[in-house]
N, CA and C of each residue as an Amber inpcrd file, in Angstrom:
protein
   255
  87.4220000 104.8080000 108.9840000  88.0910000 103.5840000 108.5880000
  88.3910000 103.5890000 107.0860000  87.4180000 104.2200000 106.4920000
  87.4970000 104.1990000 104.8750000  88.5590000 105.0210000 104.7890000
  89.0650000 106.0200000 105.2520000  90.0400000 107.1420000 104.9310000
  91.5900000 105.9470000 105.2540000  91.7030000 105.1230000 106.4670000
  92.8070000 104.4610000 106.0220000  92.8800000 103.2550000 104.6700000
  92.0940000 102.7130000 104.5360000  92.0660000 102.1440000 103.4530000
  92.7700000 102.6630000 101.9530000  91.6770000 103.9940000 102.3980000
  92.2060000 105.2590000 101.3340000  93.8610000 105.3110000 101.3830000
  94.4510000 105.3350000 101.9270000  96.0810000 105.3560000 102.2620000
  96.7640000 104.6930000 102.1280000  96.3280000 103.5500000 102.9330000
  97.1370000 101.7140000 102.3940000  96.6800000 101.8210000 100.8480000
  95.6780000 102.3420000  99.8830000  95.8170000 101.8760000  98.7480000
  97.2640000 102.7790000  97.7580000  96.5690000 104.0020000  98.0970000
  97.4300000 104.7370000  97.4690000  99.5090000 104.6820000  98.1510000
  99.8510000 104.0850000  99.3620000 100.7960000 104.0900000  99.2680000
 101.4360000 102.5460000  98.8960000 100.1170000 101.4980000  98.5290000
 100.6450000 100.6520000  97.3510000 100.6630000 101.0220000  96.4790000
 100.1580000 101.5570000  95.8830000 100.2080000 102.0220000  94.1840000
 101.7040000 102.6890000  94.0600000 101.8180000 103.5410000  95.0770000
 103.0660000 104.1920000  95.1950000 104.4710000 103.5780000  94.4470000
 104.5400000 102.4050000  95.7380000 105.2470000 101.5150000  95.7870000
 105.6890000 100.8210000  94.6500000 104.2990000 100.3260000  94.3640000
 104.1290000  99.4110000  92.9770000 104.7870000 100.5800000  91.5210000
 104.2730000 101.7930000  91.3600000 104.5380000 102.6260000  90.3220000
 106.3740000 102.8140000  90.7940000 106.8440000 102.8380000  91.5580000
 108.0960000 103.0080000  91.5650000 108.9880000 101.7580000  91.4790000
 108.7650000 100.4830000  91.7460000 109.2660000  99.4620000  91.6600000
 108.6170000  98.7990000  89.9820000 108.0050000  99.5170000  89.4950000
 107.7260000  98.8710000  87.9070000 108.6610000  99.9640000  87.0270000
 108.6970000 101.5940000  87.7410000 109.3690000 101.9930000  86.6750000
 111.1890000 101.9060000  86.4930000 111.8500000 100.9010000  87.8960000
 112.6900000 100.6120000  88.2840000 113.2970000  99.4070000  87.4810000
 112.0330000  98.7720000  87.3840000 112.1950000  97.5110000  86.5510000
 111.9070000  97.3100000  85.2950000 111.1820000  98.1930000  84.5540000
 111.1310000  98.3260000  83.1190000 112.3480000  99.6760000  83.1050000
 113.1780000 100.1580000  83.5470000 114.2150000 101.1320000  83.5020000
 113.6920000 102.3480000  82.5030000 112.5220000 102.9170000  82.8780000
 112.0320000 104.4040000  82.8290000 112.9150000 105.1640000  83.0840000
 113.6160000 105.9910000  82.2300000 114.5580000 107.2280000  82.4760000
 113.8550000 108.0110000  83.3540000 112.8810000 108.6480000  83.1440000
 112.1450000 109.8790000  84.0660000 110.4910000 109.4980000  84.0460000
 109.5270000 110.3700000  84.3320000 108.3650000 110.1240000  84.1860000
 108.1850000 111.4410000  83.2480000 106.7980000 110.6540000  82.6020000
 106.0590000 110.6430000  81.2520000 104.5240000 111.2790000  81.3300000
 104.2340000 112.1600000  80.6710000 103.1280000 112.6990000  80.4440000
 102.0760000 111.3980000  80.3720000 102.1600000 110.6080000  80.1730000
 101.1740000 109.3910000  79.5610000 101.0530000 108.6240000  80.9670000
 102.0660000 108.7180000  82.1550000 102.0410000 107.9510000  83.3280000
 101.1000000 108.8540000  83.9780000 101.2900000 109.9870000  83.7880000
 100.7880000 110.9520000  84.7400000  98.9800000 110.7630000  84.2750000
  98.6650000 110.6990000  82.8470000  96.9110000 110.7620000  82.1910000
  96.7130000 109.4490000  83.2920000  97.4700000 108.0180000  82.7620000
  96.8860000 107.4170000  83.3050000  96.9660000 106.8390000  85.0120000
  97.7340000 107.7980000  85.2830000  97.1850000 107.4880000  87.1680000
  96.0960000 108.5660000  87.3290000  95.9830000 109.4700000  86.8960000
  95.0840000 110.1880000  86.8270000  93.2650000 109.4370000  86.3640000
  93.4430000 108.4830000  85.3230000  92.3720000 107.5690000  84.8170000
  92.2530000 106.6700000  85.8120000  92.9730000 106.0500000  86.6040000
  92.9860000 105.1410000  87.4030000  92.7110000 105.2050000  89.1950000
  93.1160000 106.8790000  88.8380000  92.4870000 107.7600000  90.4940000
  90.6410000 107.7210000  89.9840000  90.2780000 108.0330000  88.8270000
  88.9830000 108.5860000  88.4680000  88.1390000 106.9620000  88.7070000
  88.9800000 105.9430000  88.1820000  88.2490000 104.6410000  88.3520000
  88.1300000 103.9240000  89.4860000  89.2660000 104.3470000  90.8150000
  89.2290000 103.9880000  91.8570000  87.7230000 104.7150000  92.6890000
  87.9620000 105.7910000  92.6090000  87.1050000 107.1170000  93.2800000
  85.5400000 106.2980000  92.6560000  85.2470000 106.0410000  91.3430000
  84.1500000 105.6220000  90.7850000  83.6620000 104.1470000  91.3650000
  84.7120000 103.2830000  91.3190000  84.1220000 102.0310000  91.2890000
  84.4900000 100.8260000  92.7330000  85.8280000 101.0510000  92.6320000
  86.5500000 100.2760000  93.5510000  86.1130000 100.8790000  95.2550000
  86.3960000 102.1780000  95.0180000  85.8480000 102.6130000  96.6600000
  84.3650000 101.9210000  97.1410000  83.6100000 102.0090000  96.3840000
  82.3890000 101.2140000  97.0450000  82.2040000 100.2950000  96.9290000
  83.2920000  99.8930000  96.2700000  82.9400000  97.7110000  96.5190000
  83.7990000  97.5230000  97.6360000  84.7170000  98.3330000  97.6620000
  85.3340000  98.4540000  99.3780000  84.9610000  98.8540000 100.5900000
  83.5660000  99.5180000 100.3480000  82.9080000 100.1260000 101.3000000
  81.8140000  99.2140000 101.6400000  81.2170000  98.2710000 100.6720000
  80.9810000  97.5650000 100.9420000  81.0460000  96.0120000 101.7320000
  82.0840000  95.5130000 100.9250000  82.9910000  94.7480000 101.7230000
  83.0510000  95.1560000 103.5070000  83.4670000  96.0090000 103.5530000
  84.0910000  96.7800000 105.0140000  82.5980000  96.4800000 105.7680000
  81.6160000  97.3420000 105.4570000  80.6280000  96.8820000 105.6550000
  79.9130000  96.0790000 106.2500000  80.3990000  94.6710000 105.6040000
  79.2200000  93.0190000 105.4510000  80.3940000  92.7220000 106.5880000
  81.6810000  93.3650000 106.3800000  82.7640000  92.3720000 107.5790000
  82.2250000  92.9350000 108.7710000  82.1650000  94.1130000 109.0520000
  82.1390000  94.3820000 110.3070000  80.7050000  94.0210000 110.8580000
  79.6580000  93.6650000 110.5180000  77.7850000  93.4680000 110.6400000
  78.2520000  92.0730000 111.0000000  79.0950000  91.3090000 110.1250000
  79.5280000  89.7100000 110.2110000  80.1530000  89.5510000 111.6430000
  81.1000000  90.3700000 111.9190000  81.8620000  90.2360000 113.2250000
  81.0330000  90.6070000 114.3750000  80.5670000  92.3350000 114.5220000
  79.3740000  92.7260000 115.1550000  78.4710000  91.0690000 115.4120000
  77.5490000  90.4860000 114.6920000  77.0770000  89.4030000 115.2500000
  77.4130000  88.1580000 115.8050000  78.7590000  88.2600000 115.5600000
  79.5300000  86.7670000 115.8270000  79.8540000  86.9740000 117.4160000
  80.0980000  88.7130000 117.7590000  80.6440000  88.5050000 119.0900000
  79.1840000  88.8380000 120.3850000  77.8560000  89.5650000 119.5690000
  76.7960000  89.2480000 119.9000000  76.0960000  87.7630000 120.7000000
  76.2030000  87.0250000 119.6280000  76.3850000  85.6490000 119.9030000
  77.2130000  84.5020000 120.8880000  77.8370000  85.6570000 120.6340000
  78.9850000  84.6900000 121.5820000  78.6270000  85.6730000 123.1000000
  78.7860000  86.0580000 123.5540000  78.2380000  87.3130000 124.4490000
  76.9890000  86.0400000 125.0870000  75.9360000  86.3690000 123.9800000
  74.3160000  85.9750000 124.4450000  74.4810000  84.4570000 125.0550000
  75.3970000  83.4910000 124.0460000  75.8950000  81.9450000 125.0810000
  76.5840000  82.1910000 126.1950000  77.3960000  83.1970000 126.1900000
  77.9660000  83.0340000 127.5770000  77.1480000  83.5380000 128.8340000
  76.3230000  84.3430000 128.0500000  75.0220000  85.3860000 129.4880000
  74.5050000  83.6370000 130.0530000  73.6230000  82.8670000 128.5400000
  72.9890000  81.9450000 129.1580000  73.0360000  80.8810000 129.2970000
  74.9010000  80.5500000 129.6300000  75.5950000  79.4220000 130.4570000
  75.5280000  79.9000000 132.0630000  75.9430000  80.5860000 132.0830000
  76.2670000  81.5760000 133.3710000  74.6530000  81.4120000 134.2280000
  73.6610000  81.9210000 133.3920000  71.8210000  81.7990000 134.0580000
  71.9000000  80.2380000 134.3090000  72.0200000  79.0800000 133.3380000
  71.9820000  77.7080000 133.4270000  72.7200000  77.1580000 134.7250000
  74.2280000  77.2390000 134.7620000  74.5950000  76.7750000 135.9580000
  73.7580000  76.7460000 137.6640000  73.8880000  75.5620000 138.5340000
  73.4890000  75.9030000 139.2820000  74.6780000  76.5830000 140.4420000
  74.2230000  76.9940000 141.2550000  74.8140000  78.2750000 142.0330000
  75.3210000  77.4370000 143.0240000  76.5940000  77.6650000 143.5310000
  77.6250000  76.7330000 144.5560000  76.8530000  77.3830000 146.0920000
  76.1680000  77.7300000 146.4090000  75.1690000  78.3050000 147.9130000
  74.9720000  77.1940000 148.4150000
């Protein structure tokens, strides 16, 4: 799951780096674009991936119990009813 994440980010960035250098009218690309996506791959990889991994994480443990729950009321509506015999 982390590997698509990995993908949706980088083909926003994509996006985003080509529609900013469209709009500030960048003739070509620049040694200085290139350091800093390069700084910004090193800070993703460092910091952002595991607060995303985290996140991902707490959601799915959150959902995992919600449908637990919901599961365990419906087992013991189903035991409660009495039986049409």
């Amino acid at each position: 799951m982390t590997g698509i994440f990995d993908i949706l980010f980088f083909a926003v960035f994509a996006v985003f780096t080509v529609l900013l250098g469209a709009l500030l009218k960048f003739p070509d690309f620049r040694a200085f674009m290139g350091v800093g996506y390069a700084v910004g791959l090193i800070l993703y990889l460092k910091s952002i991936h595991r607060i995303l991994d985290f996140f991902e994480k707490k959601c799915y443990n959150t959902v995992k119990k919600a449908v637990k729950r919901l599961k365990l009321r419906k087992n013991t509506k189903k035991l409660s009813q009495p039986s049409n015999r």
